[in-house]
C-alpha positions as CSV (number, residue, x, y, z in Angstrom):
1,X,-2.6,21.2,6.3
2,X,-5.2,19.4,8.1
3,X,-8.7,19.6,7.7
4,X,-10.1,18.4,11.4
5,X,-9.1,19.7,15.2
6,X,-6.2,18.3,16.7
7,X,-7.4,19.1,20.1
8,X,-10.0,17.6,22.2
9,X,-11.1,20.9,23.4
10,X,-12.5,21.8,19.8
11,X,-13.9,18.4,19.3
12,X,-17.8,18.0,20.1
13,X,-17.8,16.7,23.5
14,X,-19.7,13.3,22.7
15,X,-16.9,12.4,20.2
16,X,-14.5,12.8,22.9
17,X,-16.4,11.0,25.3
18,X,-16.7,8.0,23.0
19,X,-13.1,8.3,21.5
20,X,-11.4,7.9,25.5
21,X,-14.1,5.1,25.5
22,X,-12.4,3.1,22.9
23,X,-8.9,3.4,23.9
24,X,-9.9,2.1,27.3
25,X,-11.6,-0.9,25.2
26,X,-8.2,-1.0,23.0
27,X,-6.3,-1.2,26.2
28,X,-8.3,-4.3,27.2
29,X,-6.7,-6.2,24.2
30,X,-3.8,-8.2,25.2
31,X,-0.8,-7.0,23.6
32,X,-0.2,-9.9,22.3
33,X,-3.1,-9.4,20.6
34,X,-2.5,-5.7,19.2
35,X,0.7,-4.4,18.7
36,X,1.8,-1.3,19.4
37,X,1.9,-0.3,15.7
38,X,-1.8,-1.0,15.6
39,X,-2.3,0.5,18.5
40,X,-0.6,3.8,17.4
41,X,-2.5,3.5,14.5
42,X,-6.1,2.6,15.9
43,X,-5.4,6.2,18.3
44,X,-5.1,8.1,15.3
45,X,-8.0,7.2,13.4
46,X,-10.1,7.1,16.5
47,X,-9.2,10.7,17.3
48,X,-9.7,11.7,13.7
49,X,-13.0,9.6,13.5
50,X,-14.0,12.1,16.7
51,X,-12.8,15.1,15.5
52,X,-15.0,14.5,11.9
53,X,-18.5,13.7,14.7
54,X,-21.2,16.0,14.5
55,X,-23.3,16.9,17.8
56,X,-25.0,13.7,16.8
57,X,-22.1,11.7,16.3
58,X,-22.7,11.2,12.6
59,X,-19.7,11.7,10.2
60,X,-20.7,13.6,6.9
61,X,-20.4,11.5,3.7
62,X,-18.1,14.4,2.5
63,X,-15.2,12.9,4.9
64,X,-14.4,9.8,2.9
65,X,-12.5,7.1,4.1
66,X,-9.4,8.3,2.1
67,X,-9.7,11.6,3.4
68,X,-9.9,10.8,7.1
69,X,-7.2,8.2,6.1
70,X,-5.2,11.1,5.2
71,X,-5.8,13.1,8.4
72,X,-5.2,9.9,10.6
73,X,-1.9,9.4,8.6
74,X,-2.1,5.8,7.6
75,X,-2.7,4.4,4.3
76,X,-5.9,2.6,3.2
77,X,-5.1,-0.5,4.1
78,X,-4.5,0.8,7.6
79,X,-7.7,2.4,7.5
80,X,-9.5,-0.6,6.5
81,X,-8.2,-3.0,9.1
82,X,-8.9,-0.7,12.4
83,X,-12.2,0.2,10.8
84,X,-13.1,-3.4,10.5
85,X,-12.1,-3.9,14.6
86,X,-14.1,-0.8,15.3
87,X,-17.2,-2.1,13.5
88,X,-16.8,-5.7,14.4
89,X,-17.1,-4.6,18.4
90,X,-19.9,-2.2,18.0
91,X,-17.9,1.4,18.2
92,X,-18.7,2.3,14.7
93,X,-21.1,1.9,11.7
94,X,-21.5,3.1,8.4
95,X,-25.0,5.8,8.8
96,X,-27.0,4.4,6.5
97,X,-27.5,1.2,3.9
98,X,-24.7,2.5,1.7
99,X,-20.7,2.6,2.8
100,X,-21.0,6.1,0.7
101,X,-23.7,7.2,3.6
102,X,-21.1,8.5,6.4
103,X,-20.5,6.6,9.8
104,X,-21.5,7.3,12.8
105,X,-19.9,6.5,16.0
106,X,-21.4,4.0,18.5
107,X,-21.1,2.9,22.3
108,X,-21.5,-0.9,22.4
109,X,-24.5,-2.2,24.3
């Protein structure tokens, strides 16, 4: 049972806006570069990522990494690596001084 839309429709409009932003950005990446397995998995946790946004593009604290994790269908490891590439080019940041805080999603300057 999932927790989080499946459907772009009944995402936040903002969240969907930024999530076809970072698949254009991941399609930029050689494929040398990224694989398709990472790329399969980097589309699933950023759609889950946009489904968890508020209207303000924050993700709640409650929605731990294990639980999005979960939703996105890879394991932590996973989860780890494509979070690191989305931080690393600006698309996402933890929402406040602790990793506990949330995230919130960003559009690189």
């Amino acid at each position: 049972m999932r927790l989080l839309p499946t459907e772009a429709r009944d995402m936040v409009p903002s969240a969907v806006r930024w999530a076809k932003a970072v698949h254009i950005a991941v399609g930029a990446v050689p494929r040398q570069v990224m694989l398709r397995p990472a790329r399969e998995s980097m589309s699933a946790i950023v759609w889950v990522l946009a489904a968890a946004a508020d209207f303000e593009n924050r993700i709640p604290p409650a929605f731990t990494a294990a639980v999005l994790a979960r939703e996105a269908g890879v394991g932590a490891r996973v989860w780890q690596k494509r979070t690191a590439w989305l931080r690393e080019h600006g698309w996402l940041e933890h929402d406040g001084a602790h990793a506990w805080s949330g995230w919130r999603l960003r559009t690189p300057a």
